[in-house]
MMTF fields as JSON, N, C-alpha, C and O atoms, coordinates in Angstrom:
{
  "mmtfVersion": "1.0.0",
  "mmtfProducer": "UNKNOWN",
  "numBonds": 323,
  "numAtoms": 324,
  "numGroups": 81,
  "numChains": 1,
  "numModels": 1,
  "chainsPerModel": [1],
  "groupsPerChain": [81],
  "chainIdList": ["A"],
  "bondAtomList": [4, 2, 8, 6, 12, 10, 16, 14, 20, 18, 24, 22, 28, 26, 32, 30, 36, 34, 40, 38, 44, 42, 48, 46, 52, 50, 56, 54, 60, 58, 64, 62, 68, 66, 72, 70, 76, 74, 80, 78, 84, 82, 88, 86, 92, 90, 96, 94, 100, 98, 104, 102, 108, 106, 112, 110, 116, 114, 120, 118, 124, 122, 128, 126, 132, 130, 136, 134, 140, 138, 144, 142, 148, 146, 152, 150, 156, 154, 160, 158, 164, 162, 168, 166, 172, 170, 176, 174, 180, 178, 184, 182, 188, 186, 192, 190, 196, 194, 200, 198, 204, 202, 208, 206, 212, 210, 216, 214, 220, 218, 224, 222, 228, 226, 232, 230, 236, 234, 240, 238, 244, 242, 248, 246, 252, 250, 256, 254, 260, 258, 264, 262, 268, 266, 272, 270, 276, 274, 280, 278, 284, 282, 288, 286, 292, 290, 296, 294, 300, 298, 304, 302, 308, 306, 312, 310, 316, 314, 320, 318],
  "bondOrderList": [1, 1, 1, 1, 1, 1, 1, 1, 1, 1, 1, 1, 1, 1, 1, 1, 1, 1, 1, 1, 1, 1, 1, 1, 1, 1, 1, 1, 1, 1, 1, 1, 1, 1, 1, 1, 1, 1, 1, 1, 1, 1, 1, 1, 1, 1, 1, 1, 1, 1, 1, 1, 1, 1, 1, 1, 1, 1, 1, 1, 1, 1, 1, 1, 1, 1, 1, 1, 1, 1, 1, 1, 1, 1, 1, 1, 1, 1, 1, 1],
  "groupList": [{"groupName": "UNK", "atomNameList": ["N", "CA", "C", "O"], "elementList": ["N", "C", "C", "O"], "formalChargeList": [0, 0, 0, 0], "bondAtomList": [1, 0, 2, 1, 3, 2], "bondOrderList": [1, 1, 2], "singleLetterCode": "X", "chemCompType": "L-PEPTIDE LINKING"}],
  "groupTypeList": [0, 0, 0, 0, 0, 0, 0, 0, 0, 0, 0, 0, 0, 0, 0, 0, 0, 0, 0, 0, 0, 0, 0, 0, 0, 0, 0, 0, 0, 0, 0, 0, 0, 0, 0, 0, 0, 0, 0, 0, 0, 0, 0, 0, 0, 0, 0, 0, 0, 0, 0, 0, 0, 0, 0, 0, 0, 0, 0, 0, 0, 0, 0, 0, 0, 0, 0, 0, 0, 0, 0, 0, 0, 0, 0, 0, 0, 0, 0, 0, 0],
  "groupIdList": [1, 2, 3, 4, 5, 6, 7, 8, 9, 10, 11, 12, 13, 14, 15, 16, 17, 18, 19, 20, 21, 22, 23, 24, 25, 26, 27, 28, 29, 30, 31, 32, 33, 34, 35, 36, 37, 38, 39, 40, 41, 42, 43, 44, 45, 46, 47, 48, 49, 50, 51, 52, 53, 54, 55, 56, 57, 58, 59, 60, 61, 62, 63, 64, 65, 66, 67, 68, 69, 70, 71, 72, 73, 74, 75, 76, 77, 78, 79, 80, 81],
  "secStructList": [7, 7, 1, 7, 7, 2, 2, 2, 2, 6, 6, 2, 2, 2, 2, 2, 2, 2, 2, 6, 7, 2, 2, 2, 2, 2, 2, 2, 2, 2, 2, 2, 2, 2, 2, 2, 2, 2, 2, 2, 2, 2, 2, 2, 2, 2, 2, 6, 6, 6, 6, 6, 1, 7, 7, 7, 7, 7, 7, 7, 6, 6, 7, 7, 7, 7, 1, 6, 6, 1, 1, 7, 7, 7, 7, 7, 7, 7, 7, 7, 7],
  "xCoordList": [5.515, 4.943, 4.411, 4.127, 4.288, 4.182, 4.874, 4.383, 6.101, 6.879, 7.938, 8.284, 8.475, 9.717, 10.497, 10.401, 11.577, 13.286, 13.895, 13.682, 14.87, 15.775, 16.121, 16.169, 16.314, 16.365, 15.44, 15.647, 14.406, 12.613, 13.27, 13.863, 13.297, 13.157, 14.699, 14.789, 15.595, 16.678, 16.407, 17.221, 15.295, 15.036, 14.018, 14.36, 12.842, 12.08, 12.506, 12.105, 13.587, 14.378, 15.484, 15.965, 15.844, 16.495, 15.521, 15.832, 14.286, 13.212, 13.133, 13.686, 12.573, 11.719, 13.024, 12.646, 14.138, 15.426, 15.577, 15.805, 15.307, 15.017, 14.112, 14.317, 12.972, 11.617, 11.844, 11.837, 12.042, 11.654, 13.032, 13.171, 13.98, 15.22, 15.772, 15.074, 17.132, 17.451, 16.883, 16.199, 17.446, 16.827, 15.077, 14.761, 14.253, 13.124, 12.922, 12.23, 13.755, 13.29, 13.768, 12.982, 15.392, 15.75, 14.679, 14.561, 13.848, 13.654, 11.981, 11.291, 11.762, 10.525, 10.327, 9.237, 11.904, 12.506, 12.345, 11.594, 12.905, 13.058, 11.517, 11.024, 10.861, 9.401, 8.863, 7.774, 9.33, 8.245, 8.9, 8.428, 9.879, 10.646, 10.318, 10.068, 10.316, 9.901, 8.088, 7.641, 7.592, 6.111, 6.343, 6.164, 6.915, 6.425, 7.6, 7.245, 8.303, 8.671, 7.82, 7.554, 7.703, 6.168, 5.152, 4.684, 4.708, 3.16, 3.757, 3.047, 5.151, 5.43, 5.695, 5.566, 6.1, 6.384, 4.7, 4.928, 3.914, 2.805, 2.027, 1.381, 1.76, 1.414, 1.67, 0.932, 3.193, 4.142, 3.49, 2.795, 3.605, 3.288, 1.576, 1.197, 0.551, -0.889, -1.078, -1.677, -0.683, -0.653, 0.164, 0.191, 1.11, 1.531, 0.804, 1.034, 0.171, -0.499, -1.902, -2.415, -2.571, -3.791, -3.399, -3.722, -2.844, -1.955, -1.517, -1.391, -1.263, -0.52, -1.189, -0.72, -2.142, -2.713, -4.273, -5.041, -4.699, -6.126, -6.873, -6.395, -8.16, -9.373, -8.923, -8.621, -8.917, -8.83, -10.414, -11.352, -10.636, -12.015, -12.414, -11.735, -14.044, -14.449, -14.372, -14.588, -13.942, -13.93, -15.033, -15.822, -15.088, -16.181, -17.303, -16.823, -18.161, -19.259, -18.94, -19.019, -18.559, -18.628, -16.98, -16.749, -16.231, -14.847, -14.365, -15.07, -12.618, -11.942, -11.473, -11.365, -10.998, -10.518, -8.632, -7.812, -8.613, -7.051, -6.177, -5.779, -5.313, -4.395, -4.882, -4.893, -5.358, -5.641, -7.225, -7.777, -8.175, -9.102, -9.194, -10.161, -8.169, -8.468, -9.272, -9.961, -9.151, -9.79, -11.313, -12.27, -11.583, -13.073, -13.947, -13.568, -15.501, -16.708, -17.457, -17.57, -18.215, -19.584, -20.429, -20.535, -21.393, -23.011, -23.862, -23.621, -25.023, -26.094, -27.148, -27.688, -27.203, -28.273, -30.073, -30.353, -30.937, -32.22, -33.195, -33.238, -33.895, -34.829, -36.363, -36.829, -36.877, -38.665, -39.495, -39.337, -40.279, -41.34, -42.594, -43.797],
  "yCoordList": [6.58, 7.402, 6.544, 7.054, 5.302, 4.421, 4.397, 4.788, 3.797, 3.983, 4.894, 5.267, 5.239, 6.53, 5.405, 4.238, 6.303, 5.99, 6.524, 7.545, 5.615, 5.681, 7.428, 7.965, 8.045, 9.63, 10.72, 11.898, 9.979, 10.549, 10.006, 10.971, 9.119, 8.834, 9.561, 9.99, 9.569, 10.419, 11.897, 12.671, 12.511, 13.39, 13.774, 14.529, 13.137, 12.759, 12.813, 13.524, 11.677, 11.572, 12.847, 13.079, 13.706, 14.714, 15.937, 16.915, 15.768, 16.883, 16.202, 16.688, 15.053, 14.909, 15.046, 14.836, 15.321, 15.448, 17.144, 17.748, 17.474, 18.581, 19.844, 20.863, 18.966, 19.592, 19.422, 20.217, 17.649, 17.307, 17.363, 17.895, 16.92, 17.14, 15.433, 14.487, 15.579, 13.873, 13.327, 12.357, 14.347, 14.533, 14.038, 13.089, 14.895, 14.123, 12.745, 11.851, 12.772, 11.063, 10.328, 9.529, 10.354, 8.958, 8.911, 7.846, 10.195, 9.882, 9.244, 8.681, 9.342, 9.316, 7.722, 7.209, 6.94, 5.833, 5.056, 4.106, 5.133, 4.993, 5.261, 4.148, 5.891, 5.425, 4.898, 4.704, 4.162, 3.522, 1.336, 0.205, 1.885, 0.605, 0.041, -1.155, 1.032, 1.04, 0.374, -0.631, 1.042, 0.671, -0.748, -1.446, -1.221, -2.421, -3.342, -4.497, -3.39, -3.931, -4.224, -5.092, -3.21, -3.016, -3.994, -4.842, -3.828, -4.563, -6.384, -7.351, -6.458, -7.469, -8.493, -9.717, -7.613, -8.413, -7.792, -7.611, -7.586, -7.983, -8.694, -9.167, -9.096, -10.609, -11.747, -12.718, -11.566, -13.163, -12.843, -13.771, -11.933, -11.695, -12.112, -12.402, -12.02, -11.765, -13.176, -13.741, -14.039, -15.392, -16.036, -17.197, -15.813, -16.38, -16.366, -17.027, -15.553, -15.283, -16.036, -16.465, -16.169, -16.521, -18.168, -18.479, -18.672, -19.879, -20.33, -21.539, -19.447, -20.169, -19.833, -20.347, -19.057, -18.556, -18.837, -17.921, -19.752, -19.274, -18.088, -16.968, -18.414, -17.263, -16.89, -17.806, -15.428, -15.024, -15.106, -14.554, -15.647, -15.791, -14.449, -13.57, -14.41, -12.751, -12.517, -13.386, -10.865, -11.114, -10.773, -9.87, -11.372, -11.873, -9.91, -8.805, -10.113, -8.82, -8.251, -8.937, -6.954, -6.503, -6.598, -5.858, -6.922, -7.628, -6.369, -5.361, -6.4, -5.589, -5.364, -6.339, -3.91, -3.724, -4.15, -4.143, -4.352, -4.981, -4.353, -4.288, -3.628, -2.63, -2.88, -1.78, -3.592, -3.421, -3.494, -4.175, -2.891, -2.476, -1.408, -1.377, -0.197, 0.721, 1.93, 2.84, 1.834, 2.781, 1.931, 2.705, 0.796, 0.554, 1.138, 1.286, 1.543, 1.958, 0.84, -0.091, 1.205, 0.683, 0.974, 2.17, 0.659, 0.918, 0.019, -1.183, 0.493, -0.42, -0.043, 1.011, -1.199, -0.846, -0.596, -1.311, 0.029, 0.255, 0.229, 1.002, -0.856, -0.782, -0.161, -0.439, 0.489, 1.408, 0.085, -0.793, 0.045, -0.731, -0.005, -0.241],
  "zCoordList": [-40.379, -39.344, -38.19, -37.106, -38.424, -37.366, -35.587, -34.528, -35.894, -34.532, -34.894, -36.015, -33.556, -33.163, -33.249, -32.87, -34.059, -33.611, -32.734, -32.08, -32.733, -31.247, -30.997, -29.891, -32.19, -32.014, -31.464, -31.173, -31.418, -31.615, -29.909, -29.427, -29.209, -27.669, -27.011, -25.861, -27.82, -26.668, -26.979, -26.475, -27.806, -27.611, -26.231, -25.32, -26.319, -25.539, -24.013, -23.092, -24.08, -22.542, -22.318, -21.209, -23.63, -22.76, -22.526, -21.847, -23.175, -22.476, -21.527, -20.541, -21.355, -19.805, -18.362, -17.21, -18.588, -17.929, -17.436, -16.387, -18.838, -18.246, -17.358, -16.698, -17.867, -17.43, -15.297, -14.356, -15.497, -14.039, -13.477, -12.376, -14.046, -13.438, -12.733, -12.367, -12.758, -11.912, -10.671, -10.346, -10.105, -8.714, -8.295, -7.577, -8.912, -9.061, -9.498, -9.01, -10.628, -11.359, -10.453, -9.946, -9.882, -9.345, -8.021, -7.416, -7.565, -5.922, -6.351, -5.501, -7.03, -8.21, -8.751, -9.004, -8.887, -9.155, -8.108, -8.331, -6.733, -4.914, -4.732, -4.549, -4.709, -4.366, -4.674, -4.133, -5.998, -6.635, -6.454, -6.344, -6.521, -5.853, -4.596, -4.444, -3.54, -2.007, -2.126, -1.574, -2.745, -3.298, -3.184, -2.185, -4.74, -4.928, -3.988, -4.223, -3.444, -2.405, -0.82, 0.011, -1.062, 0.372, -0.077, 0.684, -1.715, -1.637, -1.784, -1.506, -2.267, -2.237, -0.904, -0.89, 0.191, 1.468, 2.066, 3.262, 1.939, 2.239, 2.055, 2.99, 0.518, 0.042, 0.388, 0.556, 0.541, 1.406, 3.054, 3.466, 3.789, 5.143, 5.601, 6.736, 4.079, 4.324, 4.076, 4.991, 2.935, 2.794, 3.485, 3.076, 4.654, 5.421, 7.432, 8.445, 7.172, 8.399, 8.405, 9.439, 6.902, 6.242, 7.277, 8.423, 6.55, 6.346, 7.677, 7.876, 8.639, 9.518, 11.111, 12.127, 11.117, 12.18, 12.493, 12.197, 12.937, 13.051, 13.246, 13.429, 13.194, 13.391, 15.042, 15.807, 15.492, 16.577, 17.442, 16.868, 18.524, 19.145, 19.492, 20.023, 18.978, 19.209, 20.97, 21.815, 21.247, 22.466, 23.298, 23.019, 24.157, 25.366, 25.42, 25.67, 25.221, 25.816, 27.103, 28.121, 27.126, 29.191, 29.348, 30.305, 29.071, 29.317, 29.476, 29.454, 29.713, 29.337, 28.224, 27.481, 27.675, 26.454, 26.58, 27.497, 25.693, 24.806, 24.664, 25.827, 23.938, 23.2, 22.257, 21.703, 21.56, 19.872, 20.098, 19.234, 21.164, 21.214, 21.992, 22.752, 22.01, 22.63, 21.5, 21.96, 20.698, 18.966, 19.421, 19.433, 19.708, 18.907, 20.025, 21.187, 19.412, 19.783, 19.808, 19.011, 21.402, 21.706, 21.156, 21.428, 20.338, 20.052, 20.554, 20.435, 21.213, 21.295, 20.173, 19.838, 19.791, 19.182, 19.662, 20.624, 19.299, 19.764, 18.426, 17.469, 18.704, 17.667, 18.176, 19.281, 17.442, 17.481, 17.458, 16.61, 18.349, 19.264, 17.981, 18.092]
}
């Protein structure tokens, strides 16, 4: 009663075939591939940028904004006297 035989799992795999269907599994298969392909060329891309780029200098107070500072917010801060 320990482990399933090979009969006990192609049963198994022709329920779960039927329940979800091919169609689901293989696209189910393709996302999950795409996944770890993605997190994989990001690791090489994040340790290669780490690695090969310096620190960007903060930019100047009052200045103009950037393209990759058109999203950020001003706050001043005010502290109670």
């Amino acid at each position: 009663m320990g482990s399933f035989s090979l009969w006990h799992w192609l049963i198994v795999l022709v329920i779960v075939l039927l329940v979800f269907g091919t169609k689901k599994l293989r696209n189910l298969g393709s996302d999950l591939g795409g996944a770890v392909k993605g997190f994989k060329d990001g690791m090489k891309d994040g340790s290669a940028t780490a690695e090969e780029k310096p620190a960007a200098p903060a930019p100047a107070v009052g200045g103009t904004a950037t393209a990759s500072e058109k999203n950020t917010i001003d706050v001043e801060v005010k502290h109670k006297s």
